[in-house]
FILUM-675099 format. One record per residue: residue number from 1; z, x, y of N, C-alpha, C, O in turn. Coordinates in pm, whole numbers, padded with zeros to 5 digits. Each point is the difference from the previous one (the first is absolute). Layout:
// FILUM-675099
[r NUM,[Z,X,Y],[Z,X,Y],[Z,X,Y],[Z,X,Y]]
...
//
This chain:
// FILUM-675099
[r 1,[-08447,00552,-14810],[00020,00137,00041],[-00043,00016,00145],[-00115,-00041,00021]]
[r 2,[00193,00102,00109],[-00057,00037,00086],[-00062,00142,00011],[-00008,00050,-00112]]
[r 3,[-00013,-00013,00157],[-00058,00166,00058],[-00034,-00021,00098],[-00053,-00094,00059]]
[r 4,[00101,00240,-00027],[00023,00075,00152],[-00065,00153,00016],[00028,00101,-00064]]
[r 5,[-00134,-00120,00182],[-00022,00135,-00027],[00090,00070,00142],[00049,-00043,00104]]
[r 6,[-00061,00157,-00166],[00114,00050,00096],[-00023,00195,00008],[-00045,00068,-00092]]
[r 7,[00081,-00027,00199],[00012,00160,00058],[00152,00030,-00017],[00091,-00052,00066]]
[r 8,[-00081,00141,-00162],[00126,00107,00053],[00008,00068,00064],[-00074,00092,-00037]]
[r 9,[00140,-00058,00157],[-00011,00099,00091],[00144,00096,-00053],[00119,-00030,00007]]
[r 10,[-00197,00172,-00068],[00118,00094,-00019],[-00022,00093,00038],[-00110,00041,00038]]
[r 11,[00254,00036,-00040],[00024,00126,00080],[-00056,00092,-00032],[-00019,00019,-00120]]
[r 12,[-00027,00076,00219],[-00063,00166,-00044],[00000,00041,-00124],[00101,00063,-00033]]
[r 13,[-00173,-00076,-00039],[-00003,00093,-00129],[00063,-00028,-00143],[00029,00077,-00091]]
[r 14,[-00015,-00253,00109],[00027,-00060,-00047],[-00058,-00135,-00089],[00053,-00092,-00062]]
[r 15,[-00230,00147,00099],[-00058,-00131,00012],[-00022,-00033,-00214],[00018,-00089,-00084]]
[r 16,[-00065,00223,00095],[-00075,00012,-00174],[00188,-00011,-00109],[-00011,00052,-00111]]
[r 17,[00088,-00084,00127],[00116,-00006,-00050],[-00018,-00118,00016],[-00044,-00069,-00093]]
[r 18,[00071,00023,00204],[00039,-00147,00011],[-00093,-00094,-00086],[00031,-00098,-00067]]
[r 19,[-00184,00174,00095],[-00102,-00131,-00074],[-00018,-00023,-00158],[-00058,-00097,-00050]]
[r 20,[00139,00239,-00043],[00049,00010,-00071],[00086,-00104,-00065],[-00014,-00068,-00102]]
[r 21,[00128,00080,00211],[00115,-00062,-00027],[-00053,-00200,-00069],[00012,-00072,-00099]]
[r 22,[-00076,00072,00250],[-00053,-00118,00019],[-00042,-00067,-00136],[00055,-00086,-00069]]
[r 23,[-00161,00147,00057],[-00126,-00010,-00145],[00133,-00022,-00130],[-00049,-00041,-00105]]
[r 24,[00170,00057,00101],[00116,-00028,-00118],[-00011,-00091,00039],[-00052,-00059,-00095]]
[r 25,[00063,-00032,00197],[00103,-00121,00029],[-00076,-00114,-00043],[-00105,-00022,00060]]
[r 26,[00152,-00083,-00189],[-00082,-00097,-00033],[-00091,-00086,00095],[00066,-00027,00100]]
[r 27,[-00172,-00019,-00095],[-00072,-00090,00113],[-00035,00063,00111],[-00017,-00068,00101]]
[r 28,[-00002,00230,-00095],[-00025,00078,00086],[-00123,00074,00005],[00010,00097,-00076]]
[r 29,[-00114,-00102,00129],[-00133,00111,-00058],[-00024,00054,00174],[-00008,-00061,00106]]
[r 30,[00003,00184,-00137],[-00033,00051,00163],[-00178,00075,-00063],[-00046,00014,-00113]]
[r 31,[-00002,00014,00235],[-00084,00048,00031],[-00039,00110,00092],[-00104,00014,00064]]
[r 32,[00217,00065,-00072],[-00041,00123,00093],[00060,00051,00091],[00059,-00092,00057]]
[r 33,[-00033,00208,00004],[00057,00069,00105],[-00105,-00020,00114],[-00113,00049,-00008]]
[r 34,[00154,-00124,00114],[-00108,00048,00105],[00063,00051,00124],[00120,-00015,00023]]
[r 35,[-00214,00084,00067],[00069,00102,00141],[00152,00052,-00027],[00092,-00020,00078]]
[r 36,[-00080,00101,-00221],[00115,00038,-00073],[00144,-00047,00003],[00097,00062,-00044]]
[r 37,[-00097,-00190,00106],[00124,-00079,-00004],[-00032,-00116,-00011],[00105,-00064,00005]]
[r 38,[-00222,-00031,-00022],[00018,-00153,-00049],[-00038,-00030,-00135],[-00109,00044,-00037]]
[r 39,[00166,-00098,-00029],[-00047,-00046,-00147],[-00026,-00120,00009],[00067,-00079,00067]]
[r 40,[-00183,00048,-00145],[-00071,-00165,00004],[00087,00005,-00143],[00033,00090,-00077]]
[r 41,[-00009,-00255,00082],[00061,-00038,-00103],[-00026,-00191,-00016],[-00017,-00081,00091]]
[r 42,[00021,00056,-00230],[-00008,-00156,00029],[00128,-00046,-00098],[00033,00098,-00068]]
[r 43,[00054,-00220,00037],[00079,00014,-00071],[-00017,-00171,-00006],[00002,-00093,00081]]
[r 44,[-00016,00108,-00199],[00045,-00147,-00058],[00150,-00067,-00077],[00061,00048,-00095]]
[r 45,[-00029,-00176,00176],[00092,-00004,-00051],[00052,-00195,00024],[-00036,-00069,00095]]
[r 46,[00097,00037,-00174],[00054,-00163,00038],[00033,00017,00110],[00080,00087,00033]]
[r 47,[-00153,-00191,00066],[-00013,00003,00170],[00179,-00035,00040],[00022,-00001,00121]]
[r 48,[00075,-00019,-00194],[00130,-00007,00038],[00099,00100,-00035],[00120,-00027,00007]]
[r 49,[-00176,00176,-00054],[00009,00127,-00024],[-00070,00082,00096],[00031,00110,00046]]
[r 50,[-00116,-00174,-00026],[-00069,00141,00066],[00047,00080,00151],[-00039,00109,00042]]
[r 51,[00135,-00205,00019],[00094,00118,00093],[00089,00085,-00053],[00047,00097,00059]]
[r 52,[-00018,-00134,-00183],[00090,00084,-00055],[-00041,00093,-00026],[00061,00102,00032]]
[r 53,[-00195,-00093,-00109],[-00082,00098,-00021],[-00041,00126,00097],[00011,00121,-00020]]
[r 54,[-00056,-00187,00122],[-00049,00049,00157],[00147,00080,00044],[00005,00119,00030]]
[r 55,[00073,-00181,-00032],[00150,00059,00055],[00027,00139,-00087],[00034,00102,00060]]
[r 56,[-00048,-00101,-00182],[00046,00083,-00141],[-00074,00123,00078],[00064,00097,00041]]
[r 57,[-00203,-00109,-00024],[-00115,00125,00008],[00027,00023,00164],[-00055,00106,00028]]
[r 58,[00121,-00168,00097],[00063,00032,00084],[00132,00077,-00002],[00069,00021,00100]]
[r 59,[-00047,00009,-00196],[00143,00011,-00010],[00000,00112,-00078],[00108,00045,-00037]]
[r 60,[-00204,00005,00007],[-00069,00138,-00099],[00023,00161,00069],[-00044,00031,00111]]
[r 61,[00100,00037,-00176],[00046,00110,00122],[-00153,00071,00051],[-00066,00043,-00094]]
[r 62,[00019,-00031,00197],[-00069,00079,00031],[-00109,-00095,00115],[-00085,00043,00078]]
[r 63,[00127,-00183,-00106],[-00067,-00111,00039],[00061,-00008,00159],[00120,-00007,00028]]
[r 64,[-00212,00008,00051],[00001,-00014,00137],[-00005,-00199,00016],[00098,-00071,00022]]
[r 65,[-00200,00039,-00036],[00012,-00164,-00019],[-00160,-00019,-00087],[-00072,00079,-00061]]
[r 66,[00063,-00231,00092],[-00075,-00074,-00100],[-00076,-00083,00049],[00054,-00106,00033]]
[r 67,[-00180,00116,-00012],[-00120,-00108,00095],[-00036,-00079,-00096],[-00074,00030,-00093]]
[r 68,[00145,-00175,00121],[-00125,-00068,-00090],[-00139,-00063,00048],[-00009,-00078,00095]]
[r 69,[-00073,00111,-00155],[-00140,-00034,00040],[-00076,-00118,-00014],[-00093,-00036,00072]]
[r 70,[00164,-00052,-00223],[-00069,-00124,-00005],[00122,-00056,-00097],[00103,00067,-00013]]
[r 71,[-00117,-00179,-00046],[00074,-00069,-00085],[-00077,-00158,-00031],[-00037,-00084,00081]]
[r 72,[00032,00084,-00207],[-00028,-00127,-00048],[00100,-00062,-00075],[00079,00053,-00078]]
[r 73,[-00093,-00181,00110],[00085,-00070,-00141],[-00074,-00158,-00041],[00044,-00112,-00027]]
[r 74,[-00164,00170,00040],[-00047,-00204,-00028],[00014,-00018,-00110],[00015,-00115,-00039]]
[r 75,[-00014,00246,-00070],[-00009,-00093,-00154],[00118,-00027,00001],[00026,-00084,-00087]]
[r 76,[00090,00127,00167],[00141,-00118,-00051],[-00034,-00120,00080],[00052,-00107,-00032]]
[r 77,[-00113,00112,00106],[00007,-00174,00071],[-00031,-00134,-00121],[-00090,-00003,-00084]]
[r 78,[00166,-00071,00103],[-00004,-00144,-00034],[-00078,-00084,00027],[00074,-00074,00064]]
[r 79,[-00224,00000,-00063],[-00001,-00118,00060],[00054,-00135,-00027],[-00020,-00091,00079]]
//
């Protein structure tokens, strides 16, 4: 599984909908509205999904864009 933590940046008056929205989407847990337009969010997902994922919640009406903040994927690594 990778995870990504990541900021939504949404539009005016839009923020408490969106994090809503968010909190449905499987492998998704947010944490909050902050300075009334960024939502912390982390989303787990098979590290060869997870742009798709990232793209989906970009692509969300109200969604200005999408900061990602960190990303792991060592537990898929192989040695």
């Amino acid at each position: 599984m990778a995870i990504a933590g990541f900021l939504v940046h949404a539009e005016a008056g839009q923020s408490e909908r969106l994090e809503a929205e968010l909190a449905e989407i499987p492998g998704i847990s947010t944490f909050g509205v902050h300075r009334e337009c960024y939502i912390a969010a982390v989303a787990e997902a098979p590290g060869n999904s997870m742009e798709d994922l990232l793209h989906r919640v970009h692509g969300m009406d109200g969604v200005l864009t999408v900061y990602v903040t960190s990303m792991t994927v060592e537990d898929e690594l192989v040695v």
